[in-house]
RORO-937069 format. One record per residue (C-alpha): residue in three letters; y, z, x. Coordinates in steps of 0.25 Angstrom, whole numbers, m for minus. Each point is the difference from the previous one (the first is absolute). Layout:
<sites>
  residuo     py     pz     px
      ALA      Y      Z      X
...
</sites>
This chain:
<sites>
  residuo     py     pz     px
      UNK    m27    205   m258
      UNK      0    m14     m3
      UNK     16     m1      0
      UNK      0      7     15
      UNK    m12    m10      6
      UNK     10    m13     m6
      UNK     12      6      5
      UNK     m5      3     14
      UNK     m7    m15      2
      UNK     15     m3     m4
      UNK      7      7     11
      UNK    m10     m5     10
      UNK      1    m15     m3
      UNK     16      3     m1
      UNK     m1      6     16
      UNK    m11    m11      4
      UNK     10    m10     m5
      UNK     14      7      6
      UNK     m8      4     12
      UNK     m7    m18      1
      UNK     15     m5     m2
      UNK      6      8     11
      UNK    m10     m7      9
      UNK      4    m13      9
      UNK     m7    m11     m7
      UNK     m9     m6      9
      UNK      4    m14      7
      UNK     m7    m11      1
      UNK     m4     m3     14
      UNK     m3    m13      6
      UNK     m8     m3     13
      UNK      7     m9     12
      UNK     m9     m3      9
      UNK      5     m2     13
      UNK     m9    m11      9
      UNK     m3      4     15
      UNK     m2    m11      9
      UNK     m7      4     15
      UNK    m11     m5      9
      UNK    m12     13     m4
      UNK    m12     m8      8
      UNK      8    m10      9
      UNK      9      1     11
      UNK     10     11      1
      UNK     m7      8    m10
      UNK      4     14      4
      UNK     14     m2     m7
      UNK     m6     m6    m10
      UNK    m11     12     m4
      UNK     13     10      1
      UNK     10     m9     m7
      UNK    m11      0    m11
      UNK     m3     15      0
      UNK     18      1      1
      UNK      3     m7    m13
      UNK    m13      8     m7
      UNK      5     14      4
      UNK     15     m7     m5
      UNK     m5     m2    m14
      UNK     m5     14     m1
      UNK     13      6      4
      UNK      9     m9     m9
      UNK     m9      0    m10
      UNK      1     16      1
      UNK     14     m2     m1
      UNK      2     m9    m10
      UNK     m8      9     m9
      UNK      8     12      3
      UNK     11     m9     m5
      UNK     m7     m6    m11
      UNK      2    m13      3
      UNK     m4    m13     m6
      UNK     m8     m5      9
      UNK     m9      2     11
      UNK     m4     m6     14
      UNK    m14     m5      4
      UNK     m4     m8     12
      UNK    m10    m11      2
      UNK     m3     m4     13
      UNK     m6    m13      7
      UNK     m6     m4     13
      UNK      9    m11      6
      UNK     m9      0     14
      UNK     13     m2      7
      UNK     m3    m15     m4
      UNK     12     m8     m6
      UNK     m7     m9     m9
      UNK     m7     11     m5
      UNK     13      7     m2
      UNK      6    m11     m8
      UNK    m11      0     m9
      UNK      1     16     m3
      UNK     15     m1     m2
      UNK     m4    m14    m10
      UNK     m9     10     m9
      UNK     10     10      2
      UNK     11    m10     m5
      UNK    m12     m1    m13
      UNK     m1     12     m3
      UNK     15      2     m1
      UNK      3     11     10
      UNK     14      4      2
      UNK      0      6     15
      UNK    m11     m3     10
      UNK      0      8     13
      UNK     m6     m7     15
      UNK     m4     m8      2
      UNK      0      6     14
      UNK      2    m12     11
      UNK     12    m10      1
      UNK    m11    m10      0
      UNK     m5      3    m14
      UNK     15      3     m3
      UNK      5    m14      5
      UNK    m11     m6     m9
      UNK      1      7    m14
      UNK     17     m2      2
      UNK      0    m14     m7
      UNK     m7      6    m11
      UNK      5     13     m3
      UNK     14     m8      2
      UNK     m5     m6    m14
      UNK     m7     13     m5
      UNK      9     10     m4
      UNK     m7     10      6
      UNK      7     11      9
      UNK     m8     m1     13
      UNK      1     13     10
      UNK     m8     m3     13
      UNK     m1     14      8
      UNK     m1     m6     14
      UNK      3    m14      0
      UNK     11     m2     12
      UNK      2    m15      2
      UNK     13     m2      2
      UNK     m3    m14     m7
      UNK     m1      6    m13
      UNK     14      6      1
      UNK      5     m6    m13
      UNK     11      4     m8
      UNK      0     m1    m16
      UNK    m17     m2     m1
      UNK     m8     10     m6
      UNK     m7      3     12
      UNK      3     16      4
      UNK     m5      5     16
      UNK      1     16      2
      UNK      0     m1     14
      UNK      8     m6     10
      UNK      0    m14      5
      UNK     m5     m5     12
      UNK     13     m1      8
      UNK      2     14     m3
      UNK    m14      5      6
      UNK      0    m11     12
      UNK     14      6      3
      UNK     m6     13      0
      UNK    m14     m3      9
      UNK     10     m9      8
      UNK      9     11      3
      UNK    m10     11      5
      UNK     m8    m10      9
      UNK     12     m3      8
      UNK      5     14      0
      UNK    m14      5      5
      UNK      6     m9     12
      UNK    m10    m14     m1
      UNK      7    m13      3
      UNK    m10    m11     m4
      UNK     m8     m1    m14
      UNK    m11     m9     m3
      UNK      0     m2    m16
      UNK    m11     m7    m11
      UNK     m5      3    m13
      UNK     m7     m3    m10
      UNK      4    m14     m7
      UNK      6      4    m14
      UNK     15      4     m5
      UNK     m1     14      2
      UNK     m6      0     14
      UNK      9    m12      7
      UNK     12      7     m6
      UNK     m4     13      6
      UNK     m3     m9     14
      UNK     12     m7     m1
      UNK      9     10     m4
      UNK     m4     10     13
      UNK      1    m10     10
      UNK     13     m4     m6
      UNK      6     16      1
      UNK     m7      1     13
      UNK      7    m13      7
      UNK     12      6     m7
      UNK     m1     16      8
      UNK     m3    m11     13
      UNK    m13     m1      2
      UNK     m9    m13      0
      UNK     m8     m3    m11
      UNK    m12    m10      2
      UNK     m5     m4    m15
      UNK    m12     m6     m1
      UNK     m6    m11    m11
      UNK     m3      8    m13
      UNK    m15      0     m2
      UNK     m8     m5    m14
      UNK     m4      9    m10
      UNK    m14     m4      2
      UNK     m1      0     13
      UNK    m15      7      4
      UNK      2     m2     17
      UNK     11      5      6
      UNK     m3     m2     15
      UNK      9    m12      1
      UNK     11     11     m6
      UNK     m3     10     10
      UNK     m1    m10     12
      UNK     16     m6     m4
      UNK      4     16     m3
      UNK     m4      2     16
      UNK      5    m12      5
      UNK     14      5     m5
      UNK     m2     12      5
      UNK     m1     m3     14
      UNK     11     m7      1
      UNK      9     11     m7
      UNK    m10      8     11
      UNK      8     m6     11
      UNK     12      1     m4
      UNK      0     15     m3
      UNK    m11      7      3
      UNK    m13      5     m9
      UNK      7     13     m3
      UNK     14     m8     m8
      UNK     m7     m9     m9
      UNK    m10      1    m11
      UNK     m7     m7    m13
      UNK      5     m2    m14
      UNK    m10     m3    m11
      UNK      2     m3    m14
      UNK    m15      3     m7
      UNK     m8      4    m12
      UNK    m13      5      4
      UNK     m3    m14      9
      UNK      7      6     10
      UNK    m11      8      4
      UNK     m7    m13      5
      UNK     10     m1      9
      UNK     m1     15      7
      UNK    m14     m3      2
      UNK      2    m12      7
      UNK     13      7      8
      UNK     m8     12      1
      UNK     m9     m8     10
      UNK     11     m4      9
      UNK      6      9     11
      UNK     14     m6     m1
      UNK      2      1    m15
      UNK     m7     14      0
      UNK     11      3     10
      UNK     13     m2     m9
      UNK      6      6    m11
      UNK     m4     m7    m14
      UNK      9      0    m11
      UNK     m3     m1    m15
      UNK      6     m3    m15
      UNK     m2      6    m14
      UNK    m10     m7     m3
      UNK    m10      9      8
      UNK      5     15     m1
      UNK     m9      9     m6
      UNK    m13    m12     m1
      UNK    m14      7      2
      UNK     m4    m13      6
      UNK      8      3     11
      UNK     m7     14      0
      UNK    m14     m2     m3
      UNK     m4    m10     13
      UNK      0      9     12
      UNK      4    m13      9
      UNK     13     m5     m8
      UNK      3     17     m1
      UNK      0      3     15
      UNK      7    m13      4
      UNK     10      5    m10
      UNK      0     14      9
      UNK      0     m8     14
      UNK     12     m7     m4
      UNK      8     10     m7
      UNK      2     m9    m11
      UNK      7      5    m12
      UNK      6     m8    m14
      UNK     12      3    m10
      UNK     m4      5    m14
      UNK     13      1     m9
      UNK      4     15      2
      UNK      0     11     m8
      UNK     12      8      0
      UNK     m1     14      5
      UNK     10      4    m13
      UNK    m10     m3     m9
      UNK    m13      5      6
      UNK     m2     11    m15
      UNK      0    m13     m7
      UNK     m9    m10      9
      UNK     m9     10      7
      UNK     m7      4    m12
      UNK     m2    m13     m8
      UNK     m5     m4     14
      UNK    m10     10      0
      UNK     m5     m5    m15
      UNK     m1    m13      4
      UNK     m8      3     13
      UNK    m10      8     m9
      UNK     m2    m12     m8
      UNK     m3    m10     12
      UNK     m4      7     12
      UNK     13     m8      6
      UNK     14      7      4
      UNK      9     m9     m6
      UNK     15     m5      5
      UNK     13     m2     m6
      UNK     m4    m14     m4
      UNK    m11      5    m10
      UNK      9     13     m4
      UNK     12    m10     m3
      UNK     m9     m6    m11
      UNK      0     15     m6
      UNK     14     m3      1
      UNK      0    m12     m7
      UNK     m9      7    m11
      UNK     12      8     m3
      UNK     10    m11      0
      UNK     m7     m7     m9
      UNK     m1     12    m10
      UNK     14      4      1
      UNK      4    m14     m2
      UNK     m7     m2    m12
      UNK      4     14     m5
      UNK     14     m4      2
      UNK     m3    m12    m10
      UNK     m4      8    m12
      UNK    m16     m2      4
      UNK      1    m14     m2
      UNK     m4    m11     10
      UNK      7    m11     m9
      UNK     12     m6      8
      UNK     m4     m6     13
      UNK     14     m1      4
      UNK      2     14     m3
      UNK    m11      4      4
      UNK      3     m5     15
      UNK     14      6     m2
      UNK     m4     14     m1
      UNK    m12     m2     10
      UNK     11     m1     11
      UNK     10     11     m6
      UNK    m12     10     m1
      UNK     m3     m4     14
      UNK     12      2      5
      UNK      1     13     m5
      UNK    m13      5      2
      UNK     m4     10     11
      UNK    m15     m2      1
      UNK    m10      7      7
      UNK      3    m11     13
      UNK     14      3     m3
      UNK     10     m8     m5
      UNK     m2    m12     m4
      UNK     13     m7      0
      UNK     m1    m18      1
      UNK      7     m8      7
      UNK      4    m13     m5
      UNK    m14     m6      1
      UNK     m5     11     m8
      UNK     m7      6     14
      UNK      2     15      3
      UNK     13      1      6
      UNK     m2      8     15
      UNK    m13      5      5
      UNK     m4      9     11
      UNK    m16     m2      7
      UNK    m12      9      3
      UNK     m9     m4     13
      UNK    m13      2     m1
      UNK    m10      0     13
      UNK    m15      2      0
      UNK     m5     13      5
      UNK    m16      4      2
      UNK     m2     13     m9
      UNK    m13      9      3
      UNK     m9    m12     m1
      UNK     10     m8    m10
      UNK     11     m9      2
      UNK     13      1     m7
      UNK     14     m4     m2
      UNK      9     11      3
      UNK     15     m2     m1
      UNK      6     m3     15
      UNK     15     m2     m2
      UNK     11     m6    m10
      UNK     10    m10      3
      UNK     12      9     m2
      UNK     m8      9     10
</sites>
């Protein structure tokens, strides 16, 4: 009996052991933790609450994936509150820069991009900003990555539905920093280009609290455009963040610039803070204005549509191609490091395969092929418009620019 109980402890530590060595041995796996840079509290903060729930619902998927593939490493995210401020921008990216991360996505204005550049430059940090569109910052060979268009692409765009919707005279301002003067510039340009006239005027300051001065120059220029073509053929271009709501309240109390059609940038598509004062929301519905998002392409829709609705169950906020680009980025930055044996060593290589995995990547946006700039190649744009909804207002999709 004695023999017979040794023999079959035996055979069961022989099976234990073939049955342990037929196992994979389990890998090491390190953390790489990806830094998010985007205004949470400050201005613009509607991408920046979705681009910060994006790149969370990112790490889960890859992390999902690397595990399926038992990968060395795995993806985590920590995410800072930039205010849309450049100085606190710079300081961000600095501790960044300290706490040596390897890829930092936003930060989310040209403004805050314009001032990080000269240290990222120095960094060795692989910077992909999700909605920056300056054309300024259209630099070849730097390390800084933009996956959306430029400005010039989406100035073409607005530019070219404007003067097909039959307007002849277009009064332009912005808001003073590199993404908004670039848009400002860039659709006035494409405008004067398709023939119509383009009165620019001055940017104005970032801290500027009274606008009335802004809105008394926007209406002297509009009469004269008013003389020469009728109130039915010329219209309003803003380039804002969430300021430009100061300026419809003021417009919304004037019969002549309640009486045009008002234009707007990227900057504003999707903000509650255009939604949630009844003022700025029905002057936005008087005026039939509407704003370009980077579109999402129709051919993706089973992709995009239900990372979308994830990241609207997270903030209460449907987000844009802007925020589901930094999904995107997420991805690229996986594969990339995949693609180097789970390693972040190697800057220069590091930055190498970033741009092969981008060029070769489909994401969820759709492909996100760069230019020489490192800027996403082509790019077709969503109008949005304001609509009242029960006792709500929304932004509902009025058009595209390919429309």
């Amino acid at each position: 009996m004695k023999r017979f109980f040794f023999y079959t402890i035996f055979l069961v530590a022989i099976t234990t052991g073939i049955i342990s060595c037929k196992k994979k041995d389990p890998v090491s796996t390190q953390t790489v933790t990806i830094e998010g840079l985007f205004s949470l509290t400050g201005n613009w903060s509607s991408l920046g609450l979705t681009s910060k729930a994006a790149i969370e619902i990112a790490a889960e998927d890859i992390n999902a994936y690397l595990i399926s593939k038992n990968s060395p490493f795995k993806l985590a995210v920590s995410v800072s509150d930039t205010k849309l401020e450049t100085e606190l921008a710079k300081s961000l990216f600095t501790k960044a820069k300290t706490d040596k991360k390897s890829f930092v996505i936003g930060p989310q204005s040209s403004a805050e991009l314009a001032a990080i550049k000269p240290l990222s430059d120095a960094a060795e940090i692989i910077v992909i900003s999700q909605s920056s569109t300056a054309g300024s910052l259209a630099i070849a060979n730097d390390a800084i990555f933009r996956f959306c268009p430029s400005d010039k692409i989406e100035g073409a765009a607005i530019a070219a539905t404007i003067a097909k919707r039959g307007f002849k005279g277009l009064v332009t301002i912005a808001r003073d920093d590199a993404g908004n003067r670039g848009l400002q510039t860039s659709t006035g340009e494409a405008f004067a280009a398709k023939g119509g006239q383009t009165v620019p005027i001055a940017p104005y300051g970032t801290a500027l609290t009274d606008y009335s001065t802004i809105v008394s120059n926007i209406k002297a220029q509009l009469n004269t455009l008013i003389a020469l073509y009728g109130a039915n053929k010329v219209g309003i271009y803003l380039a804002s963040f969430d300021e430009g709501t100061e300026i419809f309240k003021l417009a919304a109390a004037d019969p002549l610039l309640s009486s045009v059609k008002w234009f707007g940038g990227d900057g504003v598509v999707l903000s509650t803070a255009f939604l949630n004062d009844a003022t700025v929301a029905e002057f936005a519905i008087k005026t039939s204005f509407f704003a370009p998002s980077f579109g999402l392409p129709v051919a993706t829709e089973s992709k995009w549509k239900p990372i979308a609705a994830r990241i609207k169950a997270k903030t209460m906020i449907e987000p844009d191609a802007f925020a589901l680009a930094a999904y995107d980025a997420m991805w690229t930055i996986a594969y990339t490091i995949e693609a180097n044996n789970g390693s972040t060593a190697s800057f220069a290589k590091i930055k190498t395969l970033f741009v092969e995995q981008a060029n070769k990547n489909s994401g969820i946006v759709g492909a996100e092929a760069l230019d020489a700039a490192g800027d996403r190649a082509t790019g077709t744009f969503d109008y949005f418009g304001i609509v009242k909804d029960g006792g709500s207002y929304v932004w509902k999709l009025s058009g595209k620019s390919d429309d």
